[in-house]
C-alpha positions as a printed NumPy array, in Angstrom:
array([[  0.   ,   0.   ,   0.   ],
       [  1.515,   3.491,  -0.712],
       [  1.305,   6.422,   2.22 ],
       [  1.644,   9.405,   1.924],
       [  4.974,  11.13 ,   2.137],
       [  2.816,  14.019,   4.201],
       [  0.821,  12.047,   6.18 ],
       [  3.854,  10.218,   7.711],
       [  5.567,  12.78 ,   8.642],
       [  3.023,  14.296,  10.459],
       [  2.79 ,  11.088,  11.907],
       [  6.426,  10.943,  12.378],
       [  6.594,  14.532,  13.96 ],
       [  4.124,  13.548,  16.677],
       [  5.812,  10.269,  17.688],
       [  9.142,  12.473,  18.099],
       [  7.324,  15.041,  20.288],
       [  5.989,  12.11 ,  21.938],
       [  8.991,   9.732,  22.084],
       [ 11.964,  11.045,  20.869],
       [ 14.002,  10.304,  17.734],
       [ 15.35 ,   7.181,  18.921],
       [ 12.22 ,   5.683,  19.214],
       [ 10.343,   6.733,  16.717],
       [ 12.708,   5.316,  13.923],
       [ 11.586,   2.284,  15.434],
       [  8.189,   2.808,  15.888],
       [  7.117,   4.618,  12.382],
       [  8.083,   0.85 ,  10.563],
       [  5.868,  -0.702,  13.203],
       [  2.907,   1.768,  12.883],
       [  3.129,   1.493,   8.411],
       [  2.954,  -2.732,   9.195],
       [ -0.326,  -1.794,  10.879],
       [ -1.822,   0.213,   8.217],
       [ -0.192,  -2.027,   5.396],
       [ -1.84 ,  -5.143,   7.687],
       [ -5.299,  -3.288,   8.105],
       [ -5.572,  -1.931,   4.485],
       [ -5.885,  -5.396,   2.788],
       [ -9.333,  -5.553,   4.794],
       [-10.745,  -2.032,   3.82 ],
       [-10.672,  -2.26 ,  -0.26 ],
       [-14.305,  -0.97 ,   0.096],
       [-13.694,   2.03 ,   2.17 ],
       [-15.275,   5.368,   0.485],
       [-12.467,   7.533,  -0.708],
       [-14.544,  10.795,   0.257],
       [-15.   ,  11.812,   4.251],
       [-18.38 ,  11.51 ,   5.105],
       [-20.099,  13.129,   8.381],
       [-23.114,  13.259,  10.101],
       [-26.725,  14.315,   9.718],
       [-30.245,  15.292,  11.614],
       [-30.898,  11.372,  10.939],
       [-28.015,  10.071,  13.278],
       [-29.444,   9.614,  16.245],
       [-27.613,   6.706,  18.757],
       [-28.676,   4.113,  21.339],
       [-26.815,   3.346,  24.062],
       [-27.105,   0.292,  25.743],
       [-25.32 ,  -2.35 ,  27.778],
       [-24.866,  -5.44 ,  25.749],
       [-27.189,  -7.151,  28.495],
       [-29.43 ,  -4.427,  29.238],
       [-32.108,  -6.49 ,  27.463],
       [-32.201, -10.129,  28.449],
       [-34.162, -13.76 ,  27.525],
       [-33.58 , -17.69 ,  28.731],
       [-33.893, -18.255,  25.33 ],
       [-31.185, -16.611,  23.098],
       [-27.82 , -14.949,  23.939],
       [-28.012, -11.268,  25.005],
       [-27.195,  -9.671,  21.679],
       [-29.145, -11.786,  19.636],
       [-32.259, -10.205,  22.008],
       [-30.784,  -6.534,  21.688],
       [-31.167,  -7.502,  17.832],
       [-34.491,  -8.651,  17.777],
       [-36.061,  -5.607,  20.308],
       [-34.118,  -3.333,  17.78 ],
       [-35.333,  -4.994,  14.54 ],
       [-39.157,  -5.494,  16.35 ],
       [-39.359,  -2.12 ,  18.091],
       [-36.361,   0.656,  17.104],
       [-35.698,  -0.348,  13.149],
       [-36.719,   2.976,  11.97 ],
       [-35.79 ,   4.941,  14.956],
       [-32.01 ,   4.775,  15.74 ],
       [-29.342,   4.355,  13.26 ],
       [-26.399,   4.142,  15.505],
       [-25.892,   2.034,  18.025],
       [-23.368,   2.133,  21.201],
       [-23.443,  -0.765,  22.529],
       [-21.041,  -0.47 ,  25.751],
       [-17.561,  -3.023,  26.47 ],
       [-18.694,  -6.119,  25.116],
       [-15.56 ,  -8.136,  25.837],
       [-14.508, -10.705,  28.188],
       [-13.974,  -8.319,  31.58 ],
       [-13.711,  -8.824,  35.512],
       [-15.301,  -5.768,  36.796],
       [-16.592,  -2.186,  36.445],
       [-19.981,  -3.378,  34.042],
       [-17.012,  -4.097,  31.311],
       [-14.652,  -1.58 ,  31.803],
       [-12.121,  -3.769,  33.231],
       [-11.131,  -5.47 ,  29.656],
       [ -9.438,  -8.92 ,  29.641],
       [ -9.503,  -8.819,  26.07 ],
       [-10.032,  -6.162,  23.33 ],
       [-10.427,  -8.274,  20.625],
       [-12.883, -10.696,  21.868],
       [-16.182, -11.038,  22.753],
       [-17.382, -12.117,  26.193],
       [-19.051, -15.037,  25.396],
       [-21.86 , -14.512,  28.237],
       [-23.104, -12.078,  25.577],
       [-22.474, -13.709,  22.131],
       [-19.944, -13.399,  19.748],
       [-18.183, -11.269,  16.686],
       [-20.793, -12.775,  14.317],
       [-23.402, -11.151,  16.381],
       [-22.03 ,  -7.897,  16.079],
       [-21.703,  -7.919,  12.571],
       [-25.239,  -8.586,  12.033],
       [-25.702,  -5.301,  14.039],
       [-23.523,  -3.742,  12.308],
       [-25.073,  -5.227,   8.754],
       [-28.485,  -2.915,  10.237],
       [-26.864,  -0.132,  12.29 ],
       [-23.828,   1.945,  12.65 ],
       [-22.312,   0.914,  16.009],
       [-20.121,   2.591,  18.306],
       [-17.404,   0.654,  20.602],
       [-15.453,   1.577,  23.144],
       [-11.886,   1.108,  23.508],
       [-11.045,   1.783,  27.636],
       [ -7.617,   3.32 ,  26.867],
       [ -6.536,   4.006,  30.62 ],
       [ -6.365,   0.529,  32.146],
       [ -6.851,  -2.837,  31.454],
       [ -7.996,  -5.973,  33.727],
       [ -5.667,  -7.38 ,  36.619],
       [ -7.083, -10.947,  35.004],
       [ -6.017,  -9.314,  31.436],
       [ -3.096, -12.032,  30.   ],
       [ -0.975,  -9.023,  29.1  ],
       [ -0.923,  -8.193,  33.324],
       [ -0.38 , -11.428,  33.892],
       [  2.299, -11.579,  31.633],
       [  4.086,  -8.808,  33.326],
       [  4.144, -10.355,  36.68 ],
       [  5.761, -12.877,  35.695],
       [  8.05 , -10.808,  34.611],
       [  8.025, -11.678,  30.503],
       [ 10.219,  -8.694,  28.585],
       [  7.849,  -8.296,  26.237],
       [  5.319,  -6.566,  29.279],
       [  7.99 ,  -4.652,  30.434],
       [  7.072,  -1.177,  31.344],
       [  3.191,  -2.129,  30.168],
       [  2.153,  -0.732,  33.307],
       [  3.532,   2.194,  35.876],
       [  5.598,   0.791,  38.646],
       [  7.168,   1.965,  41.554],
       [  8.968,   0.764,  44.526],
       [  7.235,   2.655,  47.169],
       [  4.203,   4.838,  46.892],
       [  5.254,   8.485,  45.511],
       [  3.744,  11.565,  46.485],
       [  0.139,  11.823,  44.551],
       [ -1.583,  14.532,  46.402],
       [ -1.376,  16.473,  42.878],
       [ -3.194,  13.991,  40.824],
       [ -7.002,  14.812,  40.311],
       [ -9.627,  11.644,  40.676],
       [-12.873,  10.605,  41.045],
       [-12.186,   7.923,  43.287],
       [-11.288,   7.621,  47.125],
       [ -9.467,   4.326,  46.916],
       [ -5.82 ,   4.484,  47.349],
       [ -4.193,   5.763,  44.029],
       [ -1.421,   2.846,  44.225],
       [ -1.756,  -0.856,  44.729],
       [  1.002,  -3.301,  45.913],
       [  1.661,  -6.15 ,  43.379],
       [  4.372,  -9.318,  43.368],
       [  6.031,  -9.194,  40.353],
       [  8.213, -12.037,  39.757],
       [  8.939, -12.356,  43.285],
       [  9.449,  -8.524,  44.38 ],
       [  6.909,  -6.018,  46.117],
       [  5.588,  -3.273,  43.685],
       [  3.489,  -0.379,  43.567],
       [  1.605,  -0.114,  40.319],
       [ -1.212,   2.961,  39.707],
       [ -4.424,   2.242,  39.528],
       [ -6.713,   5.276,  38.821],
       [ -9.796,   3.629,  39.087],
       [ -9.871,   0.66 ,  41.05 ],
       [ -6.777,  -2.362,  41.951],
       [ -8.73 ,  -4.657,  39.396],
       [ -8.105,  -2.037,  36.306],
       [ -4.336,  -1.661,  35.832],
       [ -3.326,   1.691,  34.323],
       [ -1.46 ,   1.029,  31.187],
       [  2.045,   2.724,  30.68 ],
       [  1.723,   4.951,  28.012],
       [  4.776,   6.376,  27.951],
       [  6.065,   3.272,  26.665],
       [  5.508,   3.391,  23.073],
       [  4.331,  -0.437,  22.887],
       [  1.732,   0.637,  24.956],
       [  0.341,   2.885,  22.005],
       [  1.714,   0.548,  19.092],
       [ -0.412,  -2.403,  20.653],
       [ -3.513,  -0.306,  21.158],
       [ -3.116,   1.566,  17.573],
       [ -3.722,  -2.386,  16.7  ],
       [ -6.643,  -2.372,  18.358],
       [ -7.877,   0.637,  17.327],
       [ -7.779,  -0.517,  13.635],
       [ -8.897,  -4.112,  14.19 ],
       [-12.001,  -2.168,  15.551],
       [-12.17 ,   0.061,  12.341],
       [-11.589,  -2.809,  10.461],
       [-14.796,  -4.624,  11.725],
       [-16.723,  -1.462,   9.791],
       [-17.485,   0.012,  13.354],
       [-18.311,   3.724,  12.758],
       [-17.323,   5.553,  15.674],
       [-14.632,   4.389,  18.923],
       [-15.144,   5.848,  22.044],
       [-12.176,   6.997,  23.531],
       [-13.128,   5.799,  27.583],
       [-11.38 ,   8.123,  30.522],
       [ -9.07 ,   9.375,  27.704],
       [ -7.915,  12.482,  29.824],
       [ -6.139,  10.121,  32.144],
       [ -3.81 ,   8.469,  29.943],
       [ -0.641,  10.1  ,  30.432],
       [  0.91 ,  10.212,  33.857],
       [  3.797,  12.615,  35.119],
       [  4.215,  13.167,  38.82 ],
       [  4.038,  16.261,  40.414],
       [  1.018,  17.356,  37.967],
       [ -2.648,  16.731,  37.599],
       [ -2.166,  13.905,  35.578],
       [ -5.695,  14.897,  33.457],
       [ -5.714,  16.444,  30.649],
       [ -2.   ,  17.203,  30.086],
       [ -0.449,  17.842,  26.418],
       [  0.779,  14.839,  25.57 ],
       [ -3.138,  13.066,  25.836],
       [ -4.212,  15.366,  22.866],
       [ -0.875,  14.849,  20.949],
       [ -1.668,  10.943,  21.455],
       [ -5.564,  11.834,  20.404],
       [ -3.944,  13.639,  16.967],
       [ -1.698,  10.691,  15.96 ],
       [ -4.638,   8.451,  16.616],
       [ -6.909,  10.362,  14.164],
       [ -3.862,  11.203,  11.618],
       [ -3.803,   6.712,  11.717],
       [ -7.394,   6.106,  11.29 ],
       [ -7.887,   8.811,   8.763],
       [ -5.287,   7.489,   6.644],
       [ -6.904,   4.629,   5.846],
       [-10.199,   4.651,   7.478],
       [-11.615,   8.578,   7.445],
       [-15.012,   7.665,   7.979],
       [-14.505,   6.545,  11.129],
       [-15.233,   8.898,  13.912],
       [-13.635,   9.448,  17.321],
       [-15.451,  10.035,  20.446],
       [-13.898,  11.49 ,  23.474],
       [-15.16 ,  11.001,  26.785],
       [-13.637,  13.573,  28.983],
       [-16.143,  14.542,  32.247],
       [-14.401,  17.66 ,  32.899],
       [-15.106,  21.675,  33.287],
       [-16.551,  22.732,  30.004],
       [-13.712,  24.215,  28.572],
       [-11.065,  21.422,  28.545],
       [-13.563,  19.759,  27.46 ],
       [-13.951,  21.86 ,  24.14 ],
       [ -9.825,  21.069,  23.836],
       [-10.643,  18.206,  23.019],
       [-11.759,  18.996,  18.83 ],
       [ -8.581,  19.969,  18.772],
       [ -8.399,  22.721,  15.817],
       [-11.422,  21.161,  14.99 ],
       [ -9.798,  18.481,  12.036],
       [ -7.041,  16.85 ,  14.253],
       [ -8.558,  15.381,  17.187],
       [-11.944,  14.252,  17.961],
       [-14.767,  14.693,  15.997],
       [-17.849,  14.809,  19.01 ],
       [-17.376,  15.097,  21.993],
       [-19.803,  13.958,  25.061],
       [-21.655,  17.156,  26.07 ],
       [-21.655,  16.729,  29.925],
       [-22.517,  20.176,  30.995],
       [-25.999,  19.714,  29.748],
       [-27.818,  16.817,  32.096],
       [-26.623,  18.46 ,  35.195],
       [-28.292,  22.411,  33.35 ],
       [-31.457,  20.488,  32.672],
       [-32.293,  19.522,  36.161],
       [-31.174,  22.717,  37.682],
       [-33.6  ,  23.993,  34.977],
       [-36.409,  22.322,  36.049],
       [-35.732,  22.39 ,  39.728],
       [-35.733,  26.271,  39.971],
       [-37.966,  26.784,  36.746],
       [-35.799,  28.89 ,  35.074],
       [-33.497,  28.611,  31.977],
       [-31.441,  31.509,  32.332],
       [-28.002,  29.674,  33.645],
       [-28.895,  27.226,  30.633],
       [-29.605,  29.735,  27.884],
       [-26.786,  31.879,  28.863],
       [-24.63 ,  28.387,  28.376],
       [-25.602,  27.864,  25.446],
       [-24.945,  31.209,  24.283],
       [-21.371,  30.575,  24.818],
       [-20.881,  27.68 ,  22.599],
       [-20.405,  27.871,  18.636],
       [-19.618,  25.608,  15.983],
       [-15.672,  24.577,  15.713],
       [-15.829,  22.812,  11.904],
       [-18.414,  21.297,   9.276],
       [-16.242,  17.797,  10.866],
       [-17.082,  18.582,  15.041],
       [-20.328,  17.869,  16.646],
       [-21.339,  17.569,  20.68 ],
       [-23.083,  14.095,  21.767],
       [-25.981,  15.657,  23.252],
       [-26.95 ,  13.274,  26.419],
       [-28.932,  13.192,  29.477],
       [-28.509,   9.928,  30.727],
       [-25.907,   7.305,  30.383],
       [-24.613,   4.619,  31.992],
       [-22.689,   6.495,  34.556],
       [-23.993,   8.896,  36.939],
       [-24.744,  12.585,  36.436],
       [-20.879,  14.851,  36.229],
       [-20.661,  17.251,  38.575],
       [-17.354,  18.844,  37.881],
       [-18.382,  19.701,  34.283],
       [-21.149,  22.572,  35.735],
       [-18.846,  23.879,  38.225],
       [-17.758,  26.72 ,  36.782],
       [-20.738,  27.408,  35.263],
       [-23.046,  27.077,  38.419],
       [-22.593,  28.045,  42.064],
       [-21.983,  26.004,  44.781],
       [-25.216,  26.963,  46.242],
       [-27.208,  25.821,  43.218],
       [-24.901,  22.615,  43.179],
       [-25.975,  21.373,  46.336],
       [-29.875,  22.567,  45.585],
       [-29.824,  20.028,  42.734],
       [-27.481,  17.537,  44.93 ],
       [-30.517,  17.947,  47.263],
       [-33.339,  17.277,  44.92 ],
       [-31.717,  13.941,  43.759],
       [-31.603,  12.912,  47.323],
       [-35.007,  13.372,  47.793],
       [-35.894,  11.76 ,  45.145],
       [-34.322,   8.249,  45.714],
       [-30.606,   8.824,  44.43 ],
       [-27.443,   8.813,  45.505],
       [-24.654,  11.014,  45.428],
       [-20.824,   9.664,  45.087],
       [-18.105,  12.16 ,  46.05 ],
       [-14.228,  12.581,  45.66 ],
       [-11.355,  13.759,  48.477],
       [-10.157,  17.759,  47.377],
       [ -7.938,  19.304,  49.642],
       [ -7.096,  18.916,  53.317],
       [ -9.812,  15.876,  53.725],
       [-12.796,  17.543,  52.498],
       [-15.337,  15.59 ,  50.089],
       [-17.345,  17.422,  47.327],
       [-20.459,  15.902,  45.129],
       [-18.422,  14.269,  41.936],
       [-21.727,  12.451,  40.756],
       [-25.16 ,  11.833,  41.01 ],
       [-26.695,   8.299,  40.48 ],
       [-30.427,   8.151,  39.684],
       [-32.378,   7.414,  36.962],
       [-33.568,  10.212,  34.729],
       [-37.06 ,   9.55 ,  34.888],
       [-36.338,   9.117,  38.549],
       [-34.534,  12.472,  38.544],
       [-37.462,  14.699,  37.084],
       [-40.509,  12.908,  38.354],
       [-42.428,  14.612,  41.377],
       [-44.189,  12.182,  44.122],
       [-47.246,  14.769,  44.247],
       [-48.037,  14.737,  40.471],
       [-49.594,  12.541,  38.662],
       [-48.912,  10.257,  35.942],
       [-49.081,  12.103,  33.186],
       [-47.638,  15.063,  34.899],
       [-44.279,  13.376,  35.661],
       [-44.109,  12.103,  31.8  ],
       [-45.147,  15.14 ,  30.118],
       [-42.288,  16.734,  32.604],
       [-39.946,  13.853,  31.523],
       [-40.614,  14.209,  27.373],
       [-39.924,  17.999,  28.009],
       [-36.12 ,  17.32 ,  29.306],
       [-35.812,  14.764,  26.319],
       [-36.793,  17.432,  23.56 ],
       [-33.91 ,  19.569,  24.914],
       [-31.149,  16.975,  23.579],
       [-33.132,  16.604,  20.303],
       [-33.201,  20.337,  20.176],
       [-29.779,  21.483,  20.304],
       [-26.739,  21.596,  17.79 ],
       [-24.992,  18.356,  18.152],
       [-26.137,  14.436,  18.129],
       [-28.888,  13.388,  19.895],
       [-27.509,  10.045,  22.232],
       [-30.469,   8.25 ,  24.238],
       [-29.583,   5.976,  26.871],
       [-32.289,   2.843,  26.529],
       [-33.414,   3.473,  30.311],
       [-34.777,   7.35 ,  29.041],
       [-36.822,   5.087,  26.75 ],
       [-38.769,   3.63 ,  28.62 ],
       [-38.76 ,   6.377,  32.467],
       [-36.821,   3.21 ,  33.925],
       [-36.915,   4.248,  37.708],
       [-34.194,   3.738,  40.29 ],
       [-32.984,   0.195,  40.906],
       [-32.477,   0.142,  44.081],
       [-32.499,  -3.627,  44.077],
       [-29.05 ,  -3.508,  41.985],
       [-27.458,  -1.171,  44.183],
       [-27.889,  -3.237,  47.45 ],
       [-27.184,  -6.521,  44.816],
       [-24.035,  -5.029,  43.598],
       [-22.678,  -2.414,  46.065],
       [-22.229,   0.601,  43.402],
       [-24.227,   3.319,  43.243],
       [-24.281,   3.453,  39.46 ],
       [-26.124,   0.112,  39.615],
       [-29.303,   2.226,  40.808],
       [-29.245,   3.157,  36.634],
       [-28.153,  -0.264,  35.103],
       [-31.777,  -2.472,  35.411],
       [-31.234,  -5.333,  33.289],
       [-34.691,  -5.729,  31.318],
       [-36.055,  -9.455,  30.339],
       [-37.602,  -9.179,  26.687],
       [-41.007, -10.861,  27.631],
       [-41.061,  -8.624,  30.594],
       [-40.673,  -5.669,  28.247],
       [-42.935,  -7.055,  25.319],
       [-45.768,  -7.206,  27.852],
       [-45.326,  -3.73 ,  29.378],
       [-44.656,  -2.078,  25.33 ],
       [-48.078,  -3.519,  24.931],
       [-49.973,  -2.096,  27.36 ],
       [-51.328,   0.995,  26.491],
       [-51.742,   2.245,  29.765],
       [-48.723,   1.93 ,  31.013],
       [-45.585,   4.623,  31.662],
       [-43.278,   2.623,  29.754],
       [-45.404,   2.333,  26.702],
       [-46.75 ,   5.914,  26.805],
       [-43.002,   7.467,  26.854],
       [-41.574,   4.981,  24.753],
       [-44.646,   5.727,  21.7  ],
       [-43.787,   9.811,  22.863],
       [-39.919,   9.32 ,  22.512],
       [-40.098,   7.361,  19.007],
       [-42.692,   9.61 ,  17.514],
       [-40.177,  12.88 ,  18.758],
       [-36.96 ,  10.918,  17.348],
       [-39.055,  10.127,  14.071],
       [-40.192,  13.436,  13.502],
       [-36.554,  15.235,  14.168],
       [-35.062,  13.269,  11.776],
       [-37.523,  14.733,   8.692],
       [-36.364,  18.492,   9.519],
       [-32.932,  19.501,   8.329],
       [-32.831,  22.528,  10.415],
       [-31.649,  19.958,  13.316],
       [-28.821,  19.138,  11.104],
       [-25.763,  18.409,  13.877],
       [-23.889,  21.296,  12.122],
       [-26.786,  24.102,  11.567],
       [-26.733,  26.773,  13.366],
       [-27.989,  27.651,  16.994],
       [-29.471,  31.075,  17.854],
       [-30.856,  31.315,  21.437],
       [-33.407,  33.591,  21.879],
       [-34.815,  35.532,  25.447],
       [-38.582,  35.247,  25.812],
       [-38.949,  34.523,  29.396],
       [-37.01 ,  32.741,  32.356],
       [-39.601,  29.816,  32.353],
       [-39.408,  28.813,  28.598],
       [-36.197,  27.468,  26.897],
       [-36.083,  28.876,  23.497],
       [-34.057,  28.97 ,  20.433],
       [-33.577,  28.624,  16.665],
       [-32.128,  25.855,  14.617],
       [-31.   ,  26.587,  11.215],
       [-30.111,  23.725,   8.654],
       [-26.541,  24.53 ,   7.396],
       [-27.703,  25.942,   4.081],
       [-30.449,  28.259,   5.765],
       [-33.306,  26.691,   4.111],
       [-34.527,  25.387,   7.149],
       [-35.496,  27.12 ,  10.449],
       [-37.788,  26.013,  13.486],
       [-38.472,  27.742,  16.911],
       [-38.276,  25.533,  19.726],
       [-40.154,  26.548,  22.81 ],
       [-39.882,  24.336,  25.994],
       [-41.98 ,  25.036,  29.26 ],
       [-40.234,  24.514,  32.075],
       [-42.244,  24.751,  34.516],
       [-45.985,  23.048,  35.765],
       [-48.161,  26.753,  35.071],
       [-48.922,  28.109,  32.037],
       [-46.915,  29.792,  30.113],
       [-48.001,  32.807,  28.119],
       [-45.726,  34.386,  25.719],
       [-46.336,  38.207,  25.034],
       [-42.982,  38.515,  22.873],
       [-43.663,  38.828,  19.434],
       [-42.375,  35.682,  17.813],
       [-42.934,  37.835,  14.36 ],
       [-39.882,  39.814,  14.777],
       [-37.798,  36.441,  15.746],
       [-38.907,  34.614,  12.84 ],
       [-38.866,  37.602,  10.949],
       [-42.169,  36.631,   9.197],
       [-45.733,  36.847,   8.864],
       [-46.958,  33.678,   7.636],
       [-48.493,  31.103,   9.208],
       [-47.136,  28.252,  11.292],
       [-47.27 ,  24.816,  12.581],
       [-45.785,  23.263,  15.667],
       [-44.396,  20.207,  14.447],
       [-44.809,  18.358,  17.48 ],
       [-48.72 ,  18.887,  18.077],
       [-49.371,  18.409,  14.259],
       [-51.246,  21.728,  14.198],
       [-51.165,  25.281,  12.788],
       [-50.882,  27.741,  15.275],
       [-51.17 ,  31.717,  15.569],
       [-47.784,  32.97 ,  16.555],
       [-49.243,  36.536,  18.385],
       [-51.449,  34.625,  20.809],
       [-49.84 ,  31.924,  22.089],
       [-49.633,  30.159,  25.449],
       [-47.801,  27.086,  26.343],
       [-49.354,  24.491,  28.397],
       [-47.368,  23.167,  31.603],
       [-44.218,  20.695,  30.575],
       [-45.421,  21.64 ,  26.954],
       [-42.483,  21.369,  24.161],
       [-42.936,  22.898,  20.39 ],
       [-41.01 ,  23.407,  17.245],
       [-42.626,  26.026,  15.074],
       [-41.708,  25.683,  11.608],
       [-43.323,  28.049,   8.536],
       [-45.888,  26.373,   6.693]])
């Protein structure tokens, strides 16, 4: 295969930044067998870069979320998605699927497998024959059961260095976590006492990457995923990745120089695949993370928003949200935020805090207490503990015990529309489908708090519940679809249009998507609160018209100079 002179020696100039000269001579033959290796399997690859579009909407979903006695896990995630989602989602993230020990799958035995609980490869590429799927690839660490740890303490050369080790604990007080476990556990490797870092728990081994076989053997990884036609990798805990004492050891320079040589390898041979950062810090390191906008990541997990959305609702005002989003702009046509309000994880905390007060920190830490969930907390200085996450259920979240029903869904829908509102890519976790309460059955099962947000879902279970018309689950499932459905057929939500927000009043969200070519515009108007809303703004000098309207949503015409909005209510006005 020929490569081109310029792309390796960009590629070349990053690995000297990165490793030296020494090094790199004998790494850049090592990284062109790789691409010469993956090439031979991507003859069909499209020459020209696509991106996304107001259709690309994702899923995300445990590979077990949705369970039966009678098939293997991902053969019944296939069949709810072909029976209930086939013209809903296109992209799927389905989260570690491979052989693990711990952490829900994030403590990886084996990259390149499938854990066999769940099914195997020629599952996934009947997804992947349907949907575009996301992976994951957990960069950071890597199972204590993992042969390549086991390897190392036994002391093989080739596992040399794999890992950071140390003879007695250094000083870490520097480093920033999420965890209160001790930063450093002790080890016996090949008969000697060692201290090897382990950000996240002693069962997930931090890799080394300052070694640079460390990066050669996940580059290998990274394209046997892109050469399995994935269509995006999720970069997990990416901001820890390189380690220097006496610093933070998050977010440091070298991370995003390892980020751009990762992207300058996939692109060269597979530039339609797309790389997802997942970074749950203050707002604007997270933005550092598109790079220049072509040379890093192209979305990144927006993780200011769920923790805005509740403080929204709690105090029934969008001000600190609307000024937020004021702030943010497009970086490139090839750079788009993963809009989410659930996941698998809890709720960030650190990502609002310079954007809220402390005071209206602990007023939302507050409500989620109330309401059934649980708050998980990290060490700062001199002892003290602040709120790092919050673990509840969405649903859980925004529903109140005094209202009713149909209250607590319309309330529910309301913070959904927001994510299929903004700039960006919508991504649904599959609990917000169906206003899956708090487990609180899997958190005393399992000991974690994030288990409270993790129910595991048996398919005939489901099937009955979808079919019951009366239900919760069926009435914001049918709501959610129809939403999703109806997003997709307006270009104006294109992930790259533009975003103008517009002041009406504290207790409505509202703003105006434009589709990229300006073609397409639509107001979107969210109630935020449980009264009433009139608006005595005229909407004709936002819209800068005088014809007549529909709101998309209600399937009706409306009269833009008399309008109220009904409590919970969301709309998107388009021009007839």
């Amino acid at each position: 295969m020929d490569i081109s002179l310029n792309n390796i020696s960009s590629i070349k100039n990053k690995c000297t930044l990165l490793y030296g000269k020494k090094k790199t001579d004998r790494l850049i033959p090592e990284i062109k067998r790789l691409l010469k290796k993956y090439s031979v399997k991507n003859m069909a690859q499209p020459k020209e870069k696509m991106f996304l579009n107001e259709k690309d909407v994702i899923l995300i979903v445990y590979g077990d979320s949705i369970q039966s006695s009678q098939k293997k896990p991902l053969k019944v995630l296939f069949d709810f998605i072909r029976q209930y989602l086939e013209e809903t989602f296109n992209t799927l993230h389905i989260l570690p699927f491979y052989p693990y020990s711990s952490d829900n799958g994030f403590s990886v035995i084996d990259y390149k497998k499938v854990n066999p609980c769940l099914g195997t490869w020629r599952d996934i590429d009947a997804i992947i024959q349907e949907e575009k799927l996301m992976i994951d690839l957990v960069a950071n660490h890597i199972s204590a059961k993992s042969p390549w740890f086991k390897e190392y303490l036994k002391g093989n050369p080739l596992y040399e260095n794999y890992f950071l080790s140390f003879d007695e604990k250094p000083d870490a007080t520097s480093v920033v976590r999420a965890r209160e476990h001790p930063l450093f556990t002790k080890f016996i490797k090949n008969g000697k006492e060692v201290y090897l870092w382990t950000t996240f728990s002693n069962d997930q081994i931090d890799l080394n990457f300052c070694n640079e076989k460390v990066l050669l053997s996940m580059i290998d990884i990274i394209l046997f995923y892109c050469s399995k036609k994935v269509s995006m990798i999720r970069l997990d805990a990416i901001g820890h990745i390189w380690k220097k004492l006496n610093t933070s050891c998050i977010n440091l320079k070298k991370v995003h120089d390892i980020i751009q040589l990762i992207r300058m390898i996939v692109d060269e041979i597979y530039p339609n695949v797309l790389l997802v950062t997942e970074t749950n810090v203050p707002c604007t390191k997270n933005l550092c993370y598109f790079g220049n906008g072509f040379n890093e990541a192209q979305l990144i997990y927006h993780f200011s928003i769920p923790f805005l959305v509740l403080h929204t609702f709690y105090t029934a005002n969008s001000l600190r949200l609307m000024n937020y989003l004021c702030s943010l702009d497009n970086l490139s046509e090839r750079t788009a935020f993963l809009n989410i309000l659930a996941t698998h994880d809890g709720i960030g905390v650190v990502p609002v805090k310079n954007i809220l007060s402390d005071n209206e920190i602990i007023n939302v830490v507050n409500h989620v207490v109330n309401r059934g969930g649980y708050i998980s907390y990290k060490m700062v200085k001199n002892g003290i503990k602040k709120p790092y996450e919050l673990n509840i259920t969405y649903y859980s979240a925004m529903a109140d015990a005094q209202n009713s029903m149909e209250t607590n869904i319309n309330k529910f829908i309301a913070s959904q529309v927001i994510i299929l509102s903004l700039k960006g890519v919508p991504g649904i976790y599959v609990h917000s489908l169906f206003g899956t309460e708090n487990d609180h059955i899997g958190v005393k099962k399992t000991g974690e708090n994030r288990a409270i947000n993790r129910k595991k879902w048996s398919f005939e279970n489901l099937q009955e519940i979808l079919s019951d018309k009366k239900s919760k689950e069926y009435k914001i499932f049918n709501k959610y679809k129809r939403l999703i459905n109806k997003r997709k057929a307006e270009i104006a939500f294109h992930p790259n249009g533009k975003q103008r927000v517009v002041f009406i009043k504290k207790e409505i969200i509202s703003l105006i998507r434009i589709s990229p070519d300006g073609k397409g515009k639509i107001l979107v108007l969210i109630n935020v609160t449980g009264i009433p809303q009139k608006i005595h703004h005229s909407l004709d000098s936002i819209l800068h018209s005088k014809k007549r309207y529909t709101d998309i949503i209600a399937e009706k015409s409306i009269n833009i100079t008399k309008m109220t909005l009904e409590p919970y209510q969301a709309m998107w006005i388009k021009m007839i």
